[in-house]
VEXVEX-547350 format. One record per residue: residue in one letter; x, y, z of N, C-alpha, C, O in turn. Coordinates in steps of 0.1 Angstrom, whole numbers, plus 5000, padded with zeros to 4 digits. Layout:
REM residues N
AXYZXYZXYZXYZ...
REM end
This chain:
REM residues 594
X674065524023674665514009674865364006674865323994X675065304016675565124014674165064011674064974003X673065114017672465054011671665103999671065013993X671665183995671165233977672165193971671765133960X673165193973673965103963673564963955673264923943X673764923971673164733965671864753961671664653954X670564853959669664843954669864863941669364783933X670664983936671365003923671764863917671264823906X672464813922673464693918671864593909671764553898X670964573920669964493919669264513901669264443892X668864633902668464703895669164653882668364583875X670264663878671064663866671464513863671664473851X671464453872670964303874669764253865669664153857X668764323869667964293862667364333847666664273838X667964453847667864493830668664413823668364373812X669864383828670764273818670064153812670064113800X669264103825668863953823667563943816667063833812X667064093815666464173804666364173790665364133783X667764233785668264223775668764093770669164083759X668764003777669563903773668363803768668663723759X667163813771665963753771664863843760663663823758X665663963752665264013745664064073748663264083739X663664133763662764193761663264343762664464363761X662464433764662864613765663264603777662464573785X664764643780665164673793664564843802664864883813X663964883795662964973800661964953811661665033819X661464803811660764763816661664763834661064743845X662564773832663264703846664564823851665364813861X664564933840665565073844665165123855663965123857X666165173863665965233871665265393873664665413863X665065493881664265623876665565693882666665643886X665065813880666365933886667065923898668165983902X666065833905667365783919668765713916669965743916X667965613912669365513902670065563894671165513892X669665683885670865783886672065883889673065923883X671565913898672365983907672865913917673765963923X672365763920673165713928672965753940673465683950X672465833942671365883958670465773966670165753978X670165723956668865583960667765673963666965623972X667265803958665965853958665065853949665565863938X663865833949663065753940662665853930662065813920X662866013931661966093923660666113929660366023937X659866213928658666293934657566183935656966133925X657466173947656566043955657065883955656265783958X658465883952658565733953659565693966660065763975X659665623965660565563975661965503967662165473955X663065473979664665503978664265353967663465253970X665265383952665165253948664365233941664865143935X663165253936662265273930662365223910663065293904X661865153905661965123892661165203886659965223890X661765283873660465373865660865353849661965413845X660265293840660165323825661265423824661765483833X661565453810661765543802660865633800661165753802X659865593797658465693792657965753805657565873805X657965693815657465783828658965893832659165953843X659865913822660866023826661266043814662466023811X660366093804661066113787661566283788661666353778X661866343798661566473795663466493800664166443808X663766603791664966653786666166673801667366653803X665266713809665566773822667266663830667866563825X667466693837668966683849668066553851666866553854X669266413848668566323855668466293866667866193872X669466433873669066433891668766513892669366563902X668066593889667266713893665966673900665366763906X665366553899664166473903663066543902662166523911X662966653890661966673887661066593878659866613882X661066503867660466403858658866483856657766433858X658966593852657666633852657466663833656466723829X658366623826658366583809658366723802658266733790X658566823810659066953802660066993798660167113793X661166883800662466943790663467003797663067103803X664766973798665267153806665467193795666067303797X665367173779665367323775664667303761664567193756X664267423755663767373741664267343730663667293720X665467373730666667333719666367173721665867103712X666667133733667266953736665766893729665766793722X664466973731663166873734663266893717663066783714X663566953706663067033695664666883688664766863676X665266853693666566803687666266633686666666543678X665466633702665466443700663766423696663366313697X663066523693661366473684660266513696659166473696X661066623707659866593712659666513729659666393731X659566573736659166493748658066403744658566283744X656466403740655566363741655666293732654866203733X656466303719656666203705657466113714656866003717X658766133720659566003725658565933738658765823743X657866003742656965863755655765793747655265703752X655365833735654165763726655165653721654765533719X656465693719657065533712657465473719657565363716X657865503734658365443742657165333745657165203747X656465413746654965323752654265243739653365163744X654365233731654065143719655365063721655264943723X656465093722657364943723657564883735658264783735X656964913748656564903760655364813759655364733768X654164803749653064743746652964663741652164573744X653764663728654264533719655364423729655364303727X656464503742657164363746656264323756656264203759X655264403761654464303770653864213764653764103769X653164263750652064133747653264043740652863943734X654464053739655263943735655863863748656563773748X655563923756655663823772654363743771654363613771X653863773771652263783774652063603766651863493771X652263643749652063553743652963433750652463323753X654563483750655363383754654663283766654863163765X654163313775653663293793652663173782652963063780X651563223776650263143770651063043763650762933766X651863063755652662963744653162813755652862693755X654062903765654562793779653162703781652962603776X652462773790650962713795650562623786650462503789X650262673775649862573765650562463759650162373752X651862473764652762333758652662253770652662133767X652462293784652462253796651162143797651162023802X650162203792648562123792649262063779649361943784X649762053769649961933757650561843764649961743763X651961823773652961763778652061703785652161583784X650961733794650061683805649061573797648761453798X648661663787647561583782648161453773647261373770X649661443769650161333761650661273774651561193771X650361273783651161193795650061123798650361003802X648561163798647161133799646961013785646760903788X646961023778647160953768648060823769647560703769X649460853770650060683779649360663787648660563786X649260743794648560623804647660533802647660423805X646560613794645460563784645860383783645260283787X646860383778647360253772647760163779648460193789X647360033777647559913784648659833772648459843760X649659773777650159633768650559543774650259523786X651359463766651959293768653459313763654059403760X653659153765654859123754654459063744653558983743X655259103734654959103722655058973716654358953705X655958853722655758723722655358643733655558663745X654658533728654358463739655458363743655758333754X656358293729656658193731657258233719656858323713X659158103712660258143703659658043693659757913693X659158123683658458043671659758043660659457993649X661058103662662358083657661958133643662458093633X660858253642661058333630661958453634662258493645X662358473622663658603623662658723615661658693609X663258883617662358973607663158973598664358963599X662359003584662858993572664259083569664459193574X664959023561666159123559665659223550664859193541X666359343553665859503542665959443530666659343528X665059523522665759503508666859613501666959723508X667259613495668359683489667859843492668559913486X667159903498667160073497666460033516665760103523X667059933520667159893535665659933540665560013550X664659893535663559953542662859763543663159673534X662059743554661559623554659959593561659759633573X659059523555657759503553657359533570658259543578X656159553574655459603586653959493586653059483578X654359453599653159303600652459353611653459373619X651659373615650659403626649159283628648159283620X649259183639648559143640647359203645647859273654X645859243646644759263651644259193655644259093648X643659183670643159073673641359143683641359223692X640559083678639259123685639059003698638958873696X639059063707638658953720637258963726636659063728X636858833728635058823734635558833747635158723753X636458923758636258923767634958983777634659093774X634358933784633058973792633659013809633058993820X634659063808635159043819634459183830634259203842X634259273818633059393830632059423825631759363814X630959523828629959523828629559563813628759503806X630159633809629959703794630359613784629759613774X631259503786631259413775629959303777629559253767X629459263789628659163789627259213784626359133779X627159363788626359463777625959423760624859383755X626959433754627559383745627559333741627359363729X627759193746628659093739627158953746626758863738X626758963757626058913763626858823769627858853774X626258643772627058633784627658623795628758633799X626658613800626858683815627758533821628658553830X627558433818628058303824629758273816630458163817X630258393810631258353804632158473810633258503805X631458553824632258673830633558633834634358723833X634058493840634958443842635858363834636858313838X635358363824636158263812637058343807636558453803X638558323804639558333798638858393782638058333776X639558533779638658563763639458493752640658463752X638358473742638758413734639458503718639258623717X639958453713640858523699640058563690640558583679X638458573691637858583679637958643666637358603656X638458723668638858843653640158833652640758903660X640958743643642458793642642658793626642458703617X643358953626643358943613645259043610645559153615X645958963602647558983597647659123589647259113577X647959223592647659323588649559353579650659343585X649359363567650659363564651059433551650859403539X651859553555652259683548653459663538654159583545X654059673527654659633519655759723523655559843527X657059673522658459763522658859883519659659953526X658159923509658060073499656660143502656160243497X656160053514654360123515653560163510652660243512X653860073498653060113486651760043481651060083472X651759913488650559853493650459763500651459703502X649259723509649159663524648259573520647859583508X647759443528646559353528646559323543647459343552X644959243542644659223555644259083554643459043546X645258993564644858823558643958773571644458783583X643158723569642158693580642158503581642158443571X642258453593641958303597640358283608640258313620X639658233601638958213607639258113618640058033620X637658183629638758163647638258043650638158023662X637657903640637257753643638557703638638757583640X639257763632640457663621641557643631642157733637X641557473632642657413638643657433635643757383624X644657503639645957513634646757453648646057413657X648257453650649357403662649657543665649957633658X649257523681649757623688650357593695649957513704X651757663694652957633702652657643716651457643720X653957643723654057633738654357813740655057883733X653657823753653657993754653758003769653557903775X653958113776654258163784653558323788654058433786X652158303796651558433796652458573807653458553814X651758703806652458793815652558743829653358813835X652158643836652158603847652858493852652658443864X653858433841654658353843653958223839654958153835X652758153838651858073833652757973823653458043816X652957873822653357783809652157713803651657623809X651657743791650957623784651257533778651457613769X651457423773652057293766651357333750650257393748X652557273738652257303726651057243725650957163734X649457243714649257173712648657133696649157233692X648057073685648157053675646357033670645857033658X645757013679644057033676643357073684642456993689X643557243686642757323690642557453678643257493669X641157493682641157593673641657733675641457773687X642257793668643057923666642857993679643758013687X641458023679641058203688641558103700642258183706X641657993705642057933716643657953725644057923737X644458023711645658083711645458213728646158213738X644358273725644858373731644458323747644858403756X643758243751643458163764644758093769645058073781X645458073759646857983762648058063760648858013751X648258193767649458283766649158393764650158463762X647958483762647858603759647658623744647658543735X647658763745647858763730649458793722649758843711X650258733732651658713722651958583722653058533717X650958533727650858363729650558353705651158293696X648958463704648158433695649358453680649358403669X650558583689651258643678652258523673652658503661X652658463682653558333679653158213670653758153661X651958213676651158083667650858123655650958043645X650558283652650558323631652358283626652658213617X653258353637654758343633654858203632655558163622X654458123638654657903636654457903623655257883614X652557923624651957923611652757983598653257893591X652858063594653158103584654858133586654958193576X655958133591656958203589657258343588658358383584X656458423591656258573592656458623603655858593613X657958733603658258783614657058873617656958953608X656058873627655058973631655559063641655859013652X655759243639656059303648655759353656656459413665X654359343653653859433668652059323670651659253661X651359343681649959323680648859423686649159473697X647759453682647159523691645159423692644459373683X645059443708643659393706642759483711643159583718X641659453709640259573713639059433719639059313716X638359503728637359473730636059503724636059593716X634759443725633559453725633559613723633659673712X633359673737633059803741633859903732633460003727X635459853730636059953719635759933706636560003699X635159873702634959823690633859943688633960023678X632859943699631960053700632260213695631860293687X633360193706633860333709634760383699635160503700X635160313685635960333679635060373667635360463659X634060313666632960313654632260473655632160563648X632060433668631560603675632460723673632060833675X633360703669634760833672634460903655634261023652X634660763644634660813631633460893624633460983616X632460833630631160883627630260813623629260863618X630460633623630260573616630660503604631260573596X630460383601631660283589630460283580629360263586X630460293566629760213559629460053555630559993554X628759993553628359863553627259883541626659983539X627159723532626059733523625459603523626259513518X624659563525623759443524622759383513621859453517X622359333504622059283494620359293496619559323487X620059263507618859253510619059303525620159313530X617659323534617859373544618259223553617859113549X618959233564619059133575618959143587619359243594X618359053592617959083608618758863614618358753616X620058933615620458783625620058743641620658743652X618658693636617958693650618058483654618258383647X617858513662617558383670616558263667615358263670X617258143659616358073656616257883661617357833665X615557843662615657693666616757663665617457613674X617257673651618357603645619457623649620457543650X619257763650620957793656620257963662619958073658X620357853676620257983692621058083689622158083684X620458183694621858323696621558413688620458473686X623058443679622658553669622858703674622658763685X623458753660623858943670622959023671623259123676X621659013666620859103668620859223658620059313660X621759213645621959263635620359303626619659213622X620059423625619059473613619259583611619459683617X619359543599619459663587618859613576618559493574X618359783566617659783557618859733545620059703547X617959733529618859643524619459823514618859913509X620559793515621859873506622859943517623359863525X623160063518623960083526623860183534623260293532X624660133551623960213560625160243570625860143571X625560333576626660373581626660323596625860383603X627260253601626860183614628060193625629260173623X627360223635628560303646627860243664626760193665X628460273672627960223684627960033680628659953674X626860033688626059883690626159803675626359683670X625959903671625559793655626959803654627459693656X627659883651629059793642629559673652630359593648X628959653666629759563670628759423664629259313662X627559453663626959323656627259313643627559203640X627259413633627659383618629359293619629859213611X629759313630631359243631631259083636632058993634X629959083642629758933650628758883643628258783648X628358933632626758833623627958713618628958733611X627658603620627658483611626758403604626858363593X625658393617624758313607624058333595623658253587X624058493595622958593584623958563571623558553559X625158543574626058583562626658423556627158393545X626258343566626058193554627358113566626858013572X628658163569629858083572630658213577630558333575X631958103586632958213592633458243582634058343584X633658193568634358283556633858413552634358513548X632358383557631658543550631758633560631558753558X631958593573631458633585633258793583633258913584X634258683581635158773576635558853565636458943564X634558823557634358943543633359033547633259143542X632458993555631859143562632859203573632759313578X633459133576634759223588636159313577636759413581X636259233564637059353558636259453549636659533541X634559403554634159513545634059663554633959773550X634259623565634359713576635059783575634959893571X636859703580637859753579638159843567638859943571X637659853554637859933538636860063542637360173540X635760053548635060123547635460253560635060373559X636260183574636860283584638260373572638460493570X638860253567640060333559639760483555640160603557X638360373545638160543534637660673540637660783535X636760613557636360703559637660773569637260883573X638660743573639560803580640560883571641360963575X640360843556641160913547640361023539640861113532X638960983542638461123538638161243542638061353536X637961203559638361303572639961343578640161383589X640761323568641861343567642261353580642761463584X642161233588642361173601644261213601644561253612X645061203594646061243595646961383602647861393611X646161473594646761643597645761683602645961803606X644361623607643361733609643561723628643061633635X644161793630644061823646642961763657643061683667X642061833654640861803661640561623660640361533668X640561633645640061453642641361353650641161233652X642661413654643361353655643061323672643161213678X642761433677642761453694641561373697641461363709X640561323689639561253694639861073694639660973701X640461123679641060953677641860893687641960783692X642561033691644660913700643060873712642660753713X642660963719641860963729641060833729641160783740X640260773720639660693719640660553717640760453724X641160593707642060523705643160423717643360303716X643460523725643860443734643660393747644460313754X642360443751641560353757640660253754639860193761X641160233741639960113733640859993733640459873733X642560043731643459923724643859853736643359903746X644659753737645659693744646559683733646059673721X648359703735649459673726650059623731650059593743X651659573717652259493722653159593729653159703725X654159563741654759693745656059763743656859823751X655959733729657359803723656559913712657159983705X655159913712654760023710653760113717653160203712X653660073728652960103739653560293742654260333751X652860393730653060523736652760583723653060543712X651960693726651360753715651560823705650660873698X653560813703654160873692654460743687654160743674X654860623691654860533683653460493675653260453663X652760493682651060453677650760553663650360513652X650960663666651060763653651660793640651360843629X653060693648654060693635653660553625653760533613X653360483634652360333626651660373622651660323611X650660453623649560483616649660523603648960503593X651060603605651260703589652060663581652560723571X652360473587652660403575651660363567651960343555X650460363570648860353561648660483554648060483544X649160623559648660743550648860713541647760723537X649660653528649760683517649160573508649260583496X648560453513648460333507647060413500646560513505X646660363489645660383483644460293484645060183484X643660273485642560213483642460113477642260003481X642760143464642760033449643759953450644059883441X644959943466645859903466645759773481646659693484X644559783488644959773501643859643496642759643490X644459533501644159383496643359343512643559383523X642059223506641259193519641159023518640358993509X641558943524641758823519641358683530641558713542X641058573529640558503543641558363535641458323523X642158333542642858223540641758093535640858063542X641858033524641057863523640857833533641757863540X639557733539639357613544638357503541637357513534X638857413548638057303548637357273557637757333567X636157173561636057083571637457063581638557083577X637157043591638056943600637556803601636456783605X638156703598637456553602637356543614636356483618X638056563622637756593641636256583644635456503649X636156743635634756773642633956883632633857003633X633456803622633356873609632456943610632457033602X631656943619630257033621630757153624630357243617X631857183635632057283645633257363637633057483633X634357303635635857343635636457303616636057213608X637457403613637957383602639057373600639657413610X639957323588641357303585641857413576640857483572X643057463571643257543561643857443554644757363557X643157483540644157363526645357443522645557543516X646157343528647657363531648257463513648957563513X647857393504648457443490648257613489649257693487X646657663494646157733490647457893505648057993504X646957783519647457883527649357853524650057933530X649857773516651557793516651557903508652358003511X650757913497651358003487650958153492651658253490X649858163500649758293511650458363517650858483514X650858273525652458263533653658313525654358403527X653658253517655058233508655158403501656158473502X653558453494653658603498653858733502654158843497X653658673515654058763525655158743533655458833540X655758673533657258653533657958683523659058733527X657958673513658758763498657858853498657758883486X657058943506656659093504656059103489656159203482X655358993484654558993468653559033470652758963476X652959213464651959223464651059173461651059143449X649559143470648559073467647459133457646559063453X647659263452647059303442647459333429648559273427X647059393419647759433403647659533399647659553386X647459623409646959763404648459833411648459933417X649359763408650759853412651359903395650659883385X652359953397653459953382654159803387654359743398X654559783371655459643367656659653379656859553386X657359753381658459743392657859723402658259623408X656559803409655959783423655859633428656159583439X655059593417654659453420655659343422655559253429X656759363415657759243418658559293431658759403435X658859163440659659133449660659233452660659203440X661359283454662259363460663459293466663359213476X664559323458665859223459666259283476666259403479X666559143486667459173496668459273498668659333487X669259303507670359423510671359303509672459323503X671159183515672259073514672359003503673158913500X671359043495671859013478672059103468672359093456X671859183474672859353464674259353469675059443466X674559273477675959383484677159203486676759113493X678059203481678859063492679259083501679059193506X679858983508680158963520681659023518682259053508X682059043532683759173532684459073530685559073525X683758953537684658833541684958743528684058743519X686158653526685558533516685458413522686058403533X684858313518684558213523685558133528686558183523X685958013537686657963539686557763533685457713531X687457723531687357583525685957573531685557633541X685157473521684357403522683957293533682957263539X685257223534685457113545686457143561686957053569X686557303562687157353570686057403582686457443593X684857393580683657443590682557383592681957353582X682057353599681257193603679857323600679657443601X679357203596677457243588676457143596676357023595X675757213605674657153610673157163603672457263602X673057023599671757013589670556973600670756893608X669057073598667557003608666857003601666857063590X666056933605664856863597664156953599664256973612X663157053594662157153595661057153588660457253586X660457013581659457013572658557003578657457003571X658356983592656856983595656157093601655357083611X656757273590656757363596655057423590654457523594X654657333581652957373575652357303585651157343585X652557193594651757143599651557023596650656953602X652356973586652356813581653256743585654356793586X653156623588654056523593655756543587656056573576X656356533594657956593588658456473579658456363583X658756503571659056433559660856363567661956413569X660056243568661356153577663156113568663056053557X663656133570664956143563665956273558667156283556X664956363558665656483556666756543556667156603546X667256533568668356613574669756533568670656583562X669456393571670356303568670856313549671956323543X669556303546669256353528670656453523671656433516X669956573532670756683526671956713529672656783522X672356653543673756663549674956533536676156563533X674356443534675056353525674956463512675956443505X674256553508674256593498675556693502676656683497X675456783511676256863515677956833511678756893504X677956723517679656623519679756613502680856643497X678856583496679156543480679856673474680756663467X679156843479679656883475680856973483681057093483X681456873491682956943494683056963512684056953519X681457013519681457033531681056913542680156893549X682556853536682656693546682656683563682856583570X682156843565681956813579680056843584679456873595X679756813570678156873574677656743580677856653573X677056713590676056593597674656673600674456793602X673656553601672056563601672156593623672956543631X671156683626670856683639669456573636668756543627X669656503654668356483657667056523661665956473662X667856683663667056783664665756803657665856723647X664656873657663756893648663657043648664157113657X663157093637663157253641662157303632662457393624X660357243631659657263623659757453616659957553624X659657473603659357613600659157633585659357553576X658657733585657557733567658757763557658557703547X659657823556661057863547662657813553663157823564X663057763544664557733546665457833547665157943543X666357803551666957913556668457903563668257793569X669557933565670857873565671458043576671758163574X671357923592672158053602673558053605674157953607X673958173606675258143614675758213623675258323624X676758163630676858233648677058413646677958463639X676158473652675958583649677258663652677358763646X678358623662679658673667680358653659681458703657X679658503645681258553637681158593624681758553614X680158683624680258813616680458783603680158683598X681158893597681258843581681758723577681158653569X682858693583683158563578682158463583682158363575X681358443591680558343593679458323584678858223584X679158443577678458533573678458453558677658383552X679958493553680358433538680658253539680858183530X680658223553680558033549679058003546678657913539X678258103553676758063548676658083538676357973532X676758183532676658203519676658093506676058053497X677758083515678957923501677757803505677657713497X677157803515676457673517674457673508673757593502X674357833513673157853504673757823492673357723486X674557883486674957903469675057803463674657773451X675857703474675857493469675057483463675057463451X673457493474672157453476671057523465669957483462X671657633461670457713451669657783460668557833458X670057763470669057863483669558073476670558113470X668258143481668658303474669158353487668658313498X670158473487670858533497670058543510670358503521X668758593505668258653517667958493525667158493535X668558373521668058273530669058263545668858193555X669958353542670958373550670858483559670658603557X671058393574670758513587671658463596672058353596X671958553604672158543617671858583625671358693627X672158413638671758413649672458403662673358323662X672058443671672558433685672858293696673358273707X671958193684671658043694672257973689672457873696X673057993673673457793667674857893670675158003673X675457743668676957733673678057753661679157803661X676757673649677857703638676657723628675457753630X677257693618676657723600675257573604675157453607X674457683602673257563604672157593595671557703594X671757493587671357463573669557383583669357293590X669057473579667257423584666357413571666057513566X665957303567665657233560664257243563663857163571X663257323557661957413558660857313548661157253538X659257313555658757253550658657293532658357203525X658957453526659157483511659757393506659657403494X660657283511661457193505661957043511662857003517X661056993506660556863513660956763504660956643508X661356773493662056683481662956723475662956843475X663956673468664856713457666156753469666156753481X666956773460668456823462669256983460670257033465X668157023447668557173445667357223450666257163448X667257313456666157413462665657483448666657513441X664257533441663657593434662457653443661357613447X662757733443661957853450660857913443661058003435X659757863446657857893438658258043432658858123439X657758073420657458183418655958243420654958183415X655658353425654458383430654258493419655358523414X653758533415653558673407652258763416651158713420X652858893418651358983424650159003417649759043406X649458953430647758943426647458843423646358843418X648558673423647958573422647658533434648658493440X646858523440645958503453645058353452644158363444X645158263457644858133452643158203456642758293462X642458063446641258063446639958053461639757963469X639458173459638758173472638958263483638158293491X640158293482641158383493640658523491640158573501X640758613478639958763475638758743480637958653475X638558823490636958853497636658983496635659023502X637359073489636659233488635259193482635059103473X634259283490633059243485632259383481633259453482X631359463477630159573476629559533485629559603495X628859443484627459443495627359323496627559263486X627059203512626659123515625359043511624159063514X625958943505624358853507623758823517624458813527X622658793518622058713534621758543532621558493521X621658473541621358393538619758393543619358443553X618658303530617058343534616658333547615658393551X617258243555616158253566616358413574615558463583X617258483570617958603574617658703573617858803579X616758683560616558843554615258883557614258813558X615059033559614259123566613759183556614459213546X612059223555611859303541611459443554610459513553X612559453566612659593569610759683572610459803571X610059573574609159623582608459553594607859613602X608659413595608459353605609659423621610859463622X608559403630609659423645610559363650610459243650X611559433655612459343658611959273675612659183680
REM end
């Protein structure tokens, strides 16, 4: 008897945990043993025994152990529908909770292989740090509805480092060379996301690249005449991210780079990019200039995926100069857009499971977005930009007198006012509404400070010289300039550093610990100066109220701040193109061999 008990006990144990999991505790009742409490199983079973409802629907003594579904009487069977009517429903709700187990078990499994296969996917992913080195840009402050601009550097690398890029890329003598920065292009989404551009530097243009620090502990020394792509040899590619942040003043937040081979693999995934050429071109190899990508195509337009998009991305010589060489690289970029927005690469499942896949074995990132929900959520900052909206642009240059054959400069007027764009978030196009296109007022100039300011001559003001943040010799006197200007008006404890602190915008910090009130002495010192709210930040490093004196203002006493209006884009810079010219020695009339 002790022991049918505890089998009983078992038994009801288990229909509970049954019910509680909402399935038919039918499934787990005991039969006419567990009834009576005998622990006999009913005709052929053993002590203990589990049986449905439907295998004992019949009216009879639930210890009578006969279960043979005839009722003990015909009143009872005629009162509840029926012996054979109550085991057909029993057994239809008996059929419906299994296939709702059933589904439930497949639903598990199947989230089990998603969890697996998104863990397959990190892994996929390689990154960095996201700086190489402290180019002492800050990110932009929100503007008033607290939302703030999205900068993503791209960067294409000529590494040859395995077999499929040397494939590629050729080179076999460059398997050991450090890769170079060849494709970098400022990828930059507007606050309201309502329109993006892509600013391209060609990879001969000497610009100053800071001092950097690669993943391996490595130090490189600043230096001031080398060309760009040289960035990423000297620190990685958060080395390359620092030197746009020098350059231009633009907090950059993330970077991602691709190789040769993913360049391939990415072309391959969409189905191919469209491209259009004016005439046909074949950039083949000539006396004059050895090498060449091996680019042919007929002349109008041809959708190019594999091999060829990585040569339509590396033709220079066919296309005249590295200026054109980058308006066929955003004619690319326009043409992956539309075709990822016409395959509605967003919602469409399948298109999406091929992309993350590809996708993340093709990239390297910086590694604060190193995971494939962040990669996602970046992306669907581009869902909504429009086409007629998304700006393609190559910064001016010139010669270099260095080395005018090889290497170029950027004309400083044309790249400040660039800059100065994209740091006031000014869209580069004119196809917005009148509100879209203007600037978007700061959150620190919608709102005051809690604090009020304190006397003028009660808080010492540290003035630096920062004009030689374009790259031009620092306008000598500076600090000294404006700190005398300072005391004139009232903040007699402002003095010049010796310090230097080159950078493209002026800008007024204060010690980030002292909070609002440190917050409202800046204020009072921009406000002197005609500096606008948002020139005011804080930071973690100055000690006090420190006034940086930015190459935007290299003369005068009151600050006047350029007005830019959207879509004035200095001359030369718009590269959206239809179809590429060739240059003649280039062009193919598409029946000779290659």
């Amino acid at each position: 008897m002790g022991q049918s008990s505890v089998r009983g006990e078992g038994a009801r144990e288990r229909a509970s945990r049954a019910r509680e999991l909402g399935w038919d505790e039918s499934l787990y009742e005991d039969g006419p043993g567990h009834a009576s409490g005998s622990g006999s199983g009913g005709p052929g079973k053993g002590p203990g025994s589990t049986v449905p409802r439907s295998r004992r629907a019949g009216g009879g003594s639930a210890g009578d152990g006969s279960g043979d579904g005839t009722g003990g009487s015909s009143g009872t069977g005629h009162r509840r529908g029926g012996p054979r009517r109550r085991a057909r429903k029993a057994g239809k709700r008996r059929i419906l909770r299994w296939v709702a187990v059933t589904l439930s078990l497949l639903i598990l499994g199947t989230a089990g292989a998603g969890y697996l296969y998104y863990q397959h996917l990190n892994d996929n992913l390689r990154g960095g740090a996201r700086a190489g080195g402290d180019s002492g840009v800050k990110k932009a402050a929100p503007n008033a509805l607290g939302d703030t601009p999205l900068n993503i550097l791209l960067i294409g690398s000529d590494s040859r480092k395995d077999a499929k890029n040397v494939a590629l890329g050729g080179g076999k003598k460059d398997r050991d060379r450090a890769p170079l920065a060849d494709v970098q292009m400022l990828l930059h989404v507007s606050a309201d996301r309502k329109n993006a551009s892509i600013i391209s530097i060609p990879r001969d243009t000497v610009v100053p690249i800071p001092k950097c620090t690669d993943d391996k502990g490595q130090t490189y020394p600043a230096t001031t005449n080398r060309p760009i792509n040289e960035s990423l040899q000297r620190g990685g590619p958060g080395c390359t991210l620092t030197t746009w942040e020098t350059l231009t003043g633009v907090y950059v937040d993330h970077w991602m780079m691709v190789d040769f081979a993913g360049v391939v693999a990415m072309a391959d995934e969409v189905g191919g990019v469209p491209v259009c050429v004016k005439t046909g071109v074949w950039d083949k190899s000539t006396p004059q200039a050895p090498g060449g990508s091996g680019l042919q195509l007929p002349k109008g337009t041809t959708e190019v995926k594999g091999e060829q998009a990585l040569q339509w991305l590396r033709t220079r010589h066919a296309f005249g100069s590295d200026q054109n060489r980058a308006k066929a690289q955003h004619m690319y970029m326009n043409g992956m857009m539309k075709k990822l927005q016409e395959q509605d690469a967003w919602s469409d499942t399948t298109r999406l499971t091929g992309l993350a896949e590809t996708a993340t074995t093709a990239l390297v990132v910086s590694d604060e977005i190193k995971s494939v929900s962040k990669l996602f959520n970046l992306s669907m900052q581009l869902k909504n930009v429009k086409l007629d909206r998304l700006t393609t642009a190559t910064v001016p240059t010139t010669e270099y007198p260095g080395n005018p054959k090889a290497w170029l400069q950027l004309v400083p007027s044309a790249a400040d006012k660039m800059w100065s764009m994209l740091r006031d978030d000014v869209a580069m196009d004119k196809n917005g509404d009148p509100a879209d296109t203007k600037p978007k007022p700061s959150a620190s100039g919608s709102k005051k400070p809690a604090a009020t300011a304190e006397e003028p001559g009660s808080f010492a003001v540290t003035v630096v010289n920062g004009t030689a943040g374009d790259g031009r010799a620092a306008q000598e006197g500076r600090a000294s300039a404006m700190s005398e200007q300072l005391r004139d008006k009232g903040f007699t404890r402002a003095d010049a550093s010796r310090d230097a602190q080159p950078r493209k915008d002026t800008v007024v910090f204060y010690p980030k610990g002292d909070g609002d009130q440190g917050k409202a002495n800046a204020q009072s010192v921009a406000t002197a100066l005609g500096l606008p709210a948002s020139a005011v930040r804080a930071d973690a490093k100055v000690a006090d109220v420190t006034l940086v004196v930015g190459a935007d203002w290299r003369e005068g006493t009151t600050y006047k701040k350029p007005s830019v209006a959207a879509g004035d884009l200095p001359e030369g810079a718009d590269d959206k193109a239809t179809c590429m010219d060739v240059y003649s020695v280039y062009q193919w009339d598409g029946k000779s061999k290659s």
